[in-house]
C-alpha positions in Angstrom: -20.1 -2.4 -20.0 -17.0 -3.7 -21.8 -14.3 -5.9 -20.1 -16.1 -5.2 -16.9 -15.8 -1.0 -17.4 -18.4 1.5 -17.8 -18.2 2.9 -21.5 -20.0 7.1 -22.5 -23.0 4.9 -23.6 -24.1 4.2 -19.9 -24.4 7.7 -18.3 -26.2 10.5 -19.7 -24.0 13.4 -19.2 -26.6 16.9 -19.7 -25.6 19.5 -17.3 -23.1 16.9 -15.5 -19.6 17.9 -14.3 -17.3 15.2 -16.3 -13.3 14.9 -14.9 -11.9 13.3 -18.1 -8.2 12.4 -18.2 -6.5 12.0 -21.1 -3.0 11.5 -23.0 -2.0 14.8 -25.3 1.8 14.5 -24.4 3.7 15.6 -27.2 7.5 16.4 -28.0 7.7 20.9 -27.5 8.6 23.4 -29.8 10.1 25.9 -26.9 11.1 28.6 -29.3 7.7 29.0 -30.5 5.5 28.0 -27.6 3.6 25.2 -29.5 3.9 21.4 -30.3 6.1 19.2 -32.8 3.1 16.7 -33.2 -0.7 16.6 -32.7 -1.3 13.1 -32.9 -2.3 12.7 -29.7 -5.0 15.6 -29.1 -6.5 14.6 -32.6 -7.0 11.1 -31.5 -8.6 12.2 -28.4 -10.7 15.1 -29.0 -13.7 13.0 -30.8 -14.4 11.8 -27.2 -13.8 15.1 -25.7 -16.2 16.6 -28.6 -18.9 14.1 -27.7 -19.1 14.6 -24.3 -18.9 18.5 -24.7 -21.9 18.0 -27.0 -24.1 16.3 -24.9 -24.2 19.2 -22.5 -21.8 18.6 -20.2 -19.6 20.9 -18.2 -16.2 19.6 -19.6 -13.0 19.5 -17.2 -9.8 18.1 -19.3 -6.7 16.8 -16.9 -3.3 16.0 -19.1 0.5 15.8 -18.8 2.7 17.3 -20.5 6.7 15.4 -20.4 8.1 14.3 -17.6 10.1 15.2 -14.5 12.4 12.7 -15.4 12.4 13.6 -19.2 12.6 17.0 -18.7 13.1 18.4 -22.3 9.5 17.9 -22.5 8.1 19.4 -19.4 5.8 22.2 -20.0 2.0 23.9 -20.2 -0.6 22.6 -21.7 -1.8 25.9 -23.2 -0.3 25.0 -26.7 -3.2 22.1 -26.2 -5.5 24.1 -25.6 -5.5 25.9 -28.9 -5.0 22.8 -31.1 -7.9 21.2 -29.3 -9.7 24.5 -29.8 -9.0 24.2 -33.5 -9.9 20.6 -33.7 -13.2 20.5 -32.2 -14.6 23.8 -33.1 -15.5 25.6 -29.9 -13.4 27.6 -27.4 -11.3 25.2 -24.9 -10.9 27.3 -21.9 -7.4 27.4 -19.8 -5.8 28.4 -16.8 -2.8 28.2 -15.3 -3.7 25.8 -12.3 -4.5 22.1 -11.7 -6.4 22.1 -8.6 -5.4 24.9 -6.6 -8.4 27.8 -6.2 -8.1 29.1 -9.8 -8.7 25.9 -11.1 -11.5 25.0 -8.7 -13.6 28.6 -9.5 -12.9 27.8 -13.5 -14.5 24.8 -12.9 -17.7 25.9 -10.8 -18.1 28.1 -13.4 -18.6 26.3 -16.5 -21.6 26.0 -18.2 -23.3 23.3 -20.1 -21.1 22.2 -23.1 -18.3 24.1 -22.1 -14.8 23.0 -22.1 -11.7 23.7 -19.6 -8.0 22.3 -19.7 -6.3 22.4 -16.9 -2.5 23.0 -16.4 -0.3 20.0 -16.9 -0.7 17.5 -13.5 3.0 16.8 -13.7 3.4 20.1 -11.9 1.7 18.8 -8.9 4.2 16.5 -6.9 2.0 13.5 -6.6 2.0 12.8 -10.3 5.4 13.1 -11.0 6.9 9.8 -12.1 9.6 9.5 -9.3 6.7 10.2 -6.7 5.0 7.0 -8.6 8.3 4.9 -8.4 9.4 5.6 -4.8 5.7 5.8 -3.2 4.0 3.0 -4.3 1.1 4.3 -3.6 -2.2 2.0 -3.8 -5.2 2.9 -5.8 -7.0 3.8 -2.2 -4.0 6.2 -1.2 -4.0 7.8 -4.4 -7.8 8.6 -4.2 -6.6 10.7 -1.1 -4.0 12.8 -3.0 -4.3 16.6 -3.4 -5.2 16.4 -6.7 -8.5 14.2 -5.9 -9.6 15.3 -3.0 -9.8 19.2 -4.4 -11.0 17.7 -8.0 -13.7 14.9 -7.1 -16.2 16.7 -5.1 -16.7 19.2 -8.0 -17.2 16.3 -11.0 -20.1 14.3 -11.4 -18.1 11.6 -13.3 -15.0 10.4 -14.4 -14.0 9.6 -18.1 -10.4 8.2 -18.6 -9.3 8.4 -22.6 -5.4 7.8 -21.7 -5.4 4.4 -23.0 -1.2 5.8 -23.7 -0.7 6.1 -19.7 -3.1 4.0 -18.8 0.6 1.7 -17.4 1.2 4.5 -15.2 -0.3 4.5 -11.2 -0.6 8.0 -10.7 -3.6 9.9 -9.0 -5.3 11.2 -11.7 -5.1 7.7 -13.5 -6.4 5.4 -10.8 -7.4 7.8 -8.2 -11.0 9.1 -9.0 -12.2 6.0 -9.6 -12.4 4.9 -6.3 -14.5 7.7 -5.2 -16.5 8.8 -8.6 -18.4 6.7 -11.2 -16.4 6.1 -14.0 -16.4 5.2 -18.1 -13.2 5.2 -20.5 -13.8 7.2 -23.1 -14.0 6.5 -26.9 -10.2 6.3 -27.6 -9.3 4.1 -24.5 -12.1 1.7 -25.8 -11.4 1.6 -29.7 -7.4 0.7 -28.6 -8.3 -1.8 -25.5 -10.6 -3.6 -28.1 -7.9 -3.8 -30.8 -5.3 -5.0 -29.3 -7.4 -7.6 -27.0 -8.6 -8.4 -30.7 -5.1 -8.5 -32.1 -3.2 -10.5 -28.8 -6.0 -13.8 -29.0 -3.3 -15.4 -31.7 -0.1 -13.2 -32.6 1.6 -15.0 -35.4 5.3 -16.0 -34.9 8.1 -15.0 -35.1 7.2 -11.9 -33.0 9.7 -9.3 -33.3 10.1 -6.0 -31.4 12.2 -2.7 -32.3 12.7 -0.7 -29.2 14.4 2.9 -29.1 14.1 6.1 -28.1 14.7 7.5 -24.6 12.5 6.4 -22.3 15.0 3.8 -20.9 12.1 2.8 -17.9 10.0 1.6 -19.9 11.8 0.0 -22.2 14.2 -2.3 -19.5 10.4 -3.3 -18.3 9.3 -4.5 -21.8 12.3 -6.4 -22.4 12.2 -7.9 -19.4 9.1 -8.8 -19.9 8.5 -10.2 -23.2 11.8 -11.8 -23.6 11.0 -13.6 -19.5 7.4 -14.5 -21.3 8.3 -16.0 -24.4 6.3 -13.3 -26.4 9.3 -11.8 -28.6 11.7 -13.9 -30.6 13.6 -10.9 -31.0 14.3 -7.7 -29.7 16.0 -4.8 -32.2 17.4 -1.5 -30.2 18.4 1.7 -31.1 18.4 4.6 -29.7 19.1 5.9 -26.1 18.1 2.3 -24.9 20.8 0.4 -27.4 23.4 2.7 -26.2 23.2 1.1 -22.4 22.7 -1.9 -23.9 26.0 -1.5 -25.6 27.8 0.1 -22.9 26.7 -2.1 -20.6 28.7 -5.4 -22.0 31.8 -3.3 -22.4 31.3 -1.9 -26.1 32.5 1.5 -26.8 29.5 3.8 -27.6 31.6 7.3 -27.1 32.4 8.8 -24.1 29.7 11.9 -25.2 27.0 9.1 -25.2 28.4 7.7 -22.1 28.0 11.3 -20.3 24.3 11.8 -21.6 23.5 8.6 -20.0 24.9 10.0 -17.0 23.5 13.0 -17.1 20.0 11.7 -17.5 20.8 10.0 -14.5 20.2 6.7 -16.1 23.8 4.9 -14.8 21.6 2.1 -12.7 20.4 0.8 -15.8 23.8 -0.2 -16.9 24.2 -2.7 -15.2 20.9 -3.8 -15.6 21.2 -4.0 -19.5 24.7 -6.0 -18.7 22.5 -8.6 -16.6 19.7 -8.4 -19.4 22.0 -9.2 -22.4 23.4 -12.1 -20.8 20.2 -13.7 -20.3 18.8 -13.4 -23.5 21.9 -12.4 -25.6 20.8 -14.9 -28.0 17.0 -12.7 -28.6 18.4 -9.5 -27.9 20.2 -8.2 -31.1 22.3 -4.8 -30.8 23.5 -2.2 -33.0 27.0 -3.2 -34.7 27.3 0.3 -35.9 26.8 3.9 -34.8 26.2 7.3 -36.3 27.4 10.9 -35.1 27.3 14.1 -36.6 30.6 15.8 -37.0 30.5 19.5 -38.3 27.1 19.2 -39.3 28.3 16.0 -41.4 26.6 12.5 -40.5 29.7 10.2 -40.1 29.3 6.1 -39.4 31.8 3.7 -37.3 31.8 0.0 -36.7 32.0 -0.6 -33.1 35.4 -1.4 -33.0 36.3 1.7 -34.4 34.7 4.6 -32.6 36.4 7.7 -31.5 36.6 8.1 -27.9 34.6 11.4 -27.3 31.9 10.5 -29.5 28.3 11.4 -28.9 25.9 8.6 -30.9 22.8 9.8 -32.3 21.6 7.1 -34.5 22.6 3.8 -35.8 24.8 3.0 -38.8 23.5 1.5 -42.3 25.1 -1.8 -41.4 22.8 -2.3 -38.5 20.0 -0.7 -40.9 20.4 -4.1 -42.9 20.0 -6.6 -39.8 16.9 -4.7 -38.8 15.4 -4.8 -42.1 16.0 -8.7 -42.6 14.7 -9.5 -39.1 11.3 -7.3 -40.1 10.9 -8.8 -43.6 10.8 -12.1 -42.3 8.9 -10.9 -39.4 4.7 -12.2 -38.7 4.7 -9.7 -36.3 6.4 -6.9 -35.2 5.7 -4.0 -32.4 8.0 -1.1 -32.4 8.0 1.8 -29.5 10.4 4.1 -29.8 13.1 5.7 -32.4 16.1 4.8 -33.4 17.8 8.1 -33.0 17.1 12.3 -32.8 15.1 11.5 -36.2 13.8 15.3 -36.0 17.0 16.2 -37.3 18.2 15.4 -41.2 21.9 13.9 -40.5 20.3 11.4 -37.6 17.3 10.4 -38.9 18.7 7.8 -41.8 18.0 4.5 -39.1 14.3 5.6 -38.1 13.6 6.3 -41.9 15.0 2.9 -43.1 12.5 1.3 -40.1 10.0 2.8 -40.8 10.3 2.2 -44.5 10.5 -1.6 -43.5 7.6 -1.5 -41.6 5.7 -0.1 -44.5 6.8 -2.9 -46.8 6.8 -6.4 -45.0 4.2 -8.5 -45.2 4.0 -8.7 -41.4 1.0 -7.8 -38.9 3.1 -4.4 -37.8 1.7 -2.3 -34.5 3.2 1.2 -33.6 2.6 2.6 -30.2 3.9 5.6 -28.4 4.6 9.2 -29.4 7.7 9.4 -31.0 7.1 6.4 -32.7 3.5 7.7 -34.2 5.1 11.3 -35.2 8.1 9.2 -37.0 5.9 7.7 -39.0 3.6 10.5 -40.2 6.7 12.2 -40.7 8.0 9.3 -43.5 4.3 8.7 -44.8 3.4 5.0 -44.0 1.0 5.5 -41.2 -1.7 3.7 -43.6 0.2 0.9 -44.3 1.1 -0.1 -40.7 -1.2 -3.0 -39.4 -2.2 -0.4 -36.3 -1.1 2.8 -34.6 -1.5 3.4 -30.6 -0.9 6.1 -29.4 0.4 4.7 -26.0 3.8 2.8 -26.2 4.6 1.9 -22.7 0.9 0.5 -22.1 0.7 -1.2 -25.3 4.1 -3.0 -24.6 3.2 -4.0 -21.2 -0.8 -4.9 -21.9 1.0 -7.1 -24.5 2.1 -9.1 -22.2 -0.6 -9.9 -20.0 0.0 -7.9 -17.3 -3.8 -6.0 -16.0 -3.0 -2.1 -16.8 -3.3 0.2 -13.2 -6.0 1.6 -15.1 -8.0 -0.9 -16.6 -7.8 -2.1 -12.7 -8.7 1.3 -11.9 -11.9 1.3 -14.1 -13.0 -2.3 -13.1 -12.9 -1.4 -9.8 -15.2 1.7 -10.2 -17.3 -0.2 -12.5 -17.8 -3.0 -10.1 -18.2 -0.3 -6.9 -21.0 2.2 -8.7 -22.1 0.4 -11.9 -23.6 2.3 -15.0 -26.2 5.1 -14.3 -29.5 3.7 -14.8 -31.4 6.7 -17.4 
C-alpha cells in the first residue's frame, strides 16, 4: 500500500472481474465523430493494458464533457478505437452504462478481454449539477444506480482518474465502499509526483488560470490565494473575462452574453468579491483580442467596442504574463488563455506556453486543454511536469484530501490488499 491505498501489486487479477474508472475526457471533433486530443487515453491505457494482460475480465467506466460544459458532451465510442489502437487488442463497446446491455456485455467477457462502457455522464447521478446540489456522501453514493447494478458483477475496483479524482461522483467514490479497491498505475505515478514536488515549492509561486471551466477555477483561487500558496494569479480566458466584468471593466457585450449564456452570471459577483480581496495577487488582462472578419484585432480596456466578443488576450498582457513567469520559482498553469484551436485566437496561449518552455522555473501543467496546448506548440519536454488532471491537481495543491484519495483510503482501510 501507498499513502494508505491499495496499489495493482496487491491483488492478483486472473480471471477477476475489474471495474476500473478512469479519465479519457477530451475536447470532440463532432463533424467527424472522433477526438481533438489523445492525451488522456495514452496516459491511461498502460494500466488498462496491464490489467487486461494478467487475465482479467476488463470493465472501463469514463466521462466524456460535461452537462454543464456541454460542447463536450458525447460517447465514448471514439475512445474506444483510440484505446483499441493503443494497446493492441479489440476494446469492446456498447451503448449503455449500467442498464441490461451493459450488465450482459459484462457477464460475458472473457479472460483478458476489454469493454468500455458509454459515457457515465449520461446517467443522472454523475452529472456535475447532481454532485453540486446533492451533496451526496461517499455511503449514499455507493447506493446510486450506477453501483448497485455495477458492483455485484466486479470483483475489484481500480480507479486511474487521478484528473477527477476532485470530483464526488458515484463512480469515483462510490465502489469503494462496497468493493476492494487499488488506483491504478497513472493515479499512482501523479499522486507520488506531486506529493514529491509539494514537500518544499520554491517561491514566488505563480499560477496562470484560463480556460472555461469557471467552477473550478473560482475554487482554486480561492483557495490558494486564502492559503498563502500563490503570490500571483495570471487569468485569461473565460475565467479573466468575469474577473474583468465583474469590477466594472468592459469586456464586450458578446463576452458578456456568453457568460450568460453558459449560465455562469453568479460568478460575477463572486469574481467582484474575489478581486477585492486579493486585488493586489490577482493580476488581470489589460488587453483583449477579438476576431473581426476573420482578422485578429487587439483593444486596451478602455477602448473596446461595445458588442465585442473576447477570445483571447492582447500582446500587452502577453508581456506582464511573461515577466511574472520569468521571474517565477514556480509556476502551475490550468487552463488556456483563449479558443487556442483556432489561428487568429491562439497568439496569448502560444506566448505562455513559450514562456513556460523557457524560464528557469519548476513549471507543472495539469488539465486537458492545458496538456493538448502544449503538445500543440512543442514544449511538453521542457515543462517541469504534465498532469493530466487540472482541477485535482490545483486543489490537492493545496492540502485539501481529494474525494478520492478519501475514497481509496477508506476501502483500503475496510478490505485491505488480497493476501495471494
Amino acid at each position: 500500500m501507498r499513502f494508505g491505498i491499495c496499489t495493482l501489486d496487491e491483488f492478483d487479477l486472473q480471471g477477476k472481474t475489474v471495474l476500473c474508472r478512469v479519465d479519457m475526457n477530451q475536447p470532440i471533433d463532432w463533424e467527424n465523430d472522433s477526438l481533438k486530443s489523445t492525451a488522456r487515453i495514452e496516459a491511461c491505457a498502460p494500466t488498462l493494458k496491464e490489467i487486461s494482460d494478467a487475465g482479467a475480465k476488463l470493465v472501463v467506466m469514463a466521462h466524456q464533457g460535461s452537462d454543464i460544459e456541454y460542447e463536450n458532451f458525447y460517447n465514448t465510442r471514439p475512445h474506444a478505437k483510440v484505446l483499441e489502437s493503443l494497446i493492441g487488442k479489440e476494446v469492446k463497446w456498447v451503448e449503455d452504462v449500467c442498464g441490461p446491455t451493459a450488465r450482459e456485455a459484462i457477464k460475458a467477457l472473457k479472460d483478458g478481454e476489454i469493454l468500455l462502457l458509454d459515457n457515465v455522464r449520461y446517467c443522472s447521478e454523475e452529472q456535475t449539477l447532481f454532485e453540486m446540489k446533492l451533496n451526496l456522501t461517499h455511503e449514499q453514493q455507493a447506493k446510486t444506480q450506477v453501483v448497485q447494478k455495477l458492483a455485484p458483477l466486479g470483483d475489484l475496483y481500480v480507479c486511474d482518474a487521478f484528473a477527477a479524482s476532485h470530483r464526488d461522483q458515484p463512480t469515483l467514490c462510490g465502489f469503494e465502499q462496497i468493493l476492494p479497491s487499488a488506483m491504478g498505475r497513472l493515479f499512482e505515478k501523479e499522486y507520488v509526483v506531486i506529493s514529491e514536488l509539494m514537500e518544499s515549492p520554491e517561491k514566488p509561486c505563480v499560477f496562470v488560470l484560463g480556460g472555461a471551466k469557471i467552477s473550478d477555477a473560482f475554487i482554486m483561487m480561492e483557495t490558494v490565494l486564502g492559503k498563502g500558496v500563490a503570490d500571483k494569479v495570471l487569468t485569461g480566458g473565460l475565467v479573466g473575462q468575469i474577473l474583468l466584468h465583474g469590477i466594472g471593466k468592459n469586456v464586450g457585450q458578446g463576452s458578456v452574453d456568453f457568460i450568460y449564456a453558459k449560465n455562469y452570471e453568479d460568478y460575477i459577483p463572486k469574481a467582484k468579491e474575489l478581486y477585492e480581496k486579493y486585488a493586489d495577487k490577482i493580476v488581470l488582462p489589460v488587453d483583449i483580442a477579438s476576431v473581426e472578419d476573420g482578422v485578429r484585432k487587439e483593444y486596451d480596456l478602455t477602448n473596446v467596442p461595445a458588442d465585442m466578443s473576447a477570445v483571447d488576450i492582447g500582446a500587452e498582457t502577453v508581456k506582464i504574463y511573461q515577466d511574472y513567469i520569468a521571474n517565477a520559482k514556480t509556476v502551475f498553469v490550468n487552463g488556456p488563455m483563449g479558443i487556442f484551436e483556432q489561428e487568429p485566437s491562439e497568439a496569448g496561449t502560444k506566448a505562455v506556453f513559450e514562456a513556460l518552455a523557457e524560464t528557469d522555473a519548476y513549471t507543472v501543467v495539469g488539465g486537458g486543454d492545458s496538456v493538448t496546448a502544449a503538445k500543440k506548440y512543442k514544449v511538453t519536454d521542457k515543462l517541469g511536469y504534465v498532469c493530466t488532471g487540472g482541477g485535482a491537481l490545483i486543489r490537492f495543491l493545496t492540502g485539501e484530501e481529494l474525494p478520492v484519495v478519501k475514497a481509496l483510503r477508506h476501502a483500503g482501510s475496510k478490505f485491505g490488499p488480497e493476501k495471494k
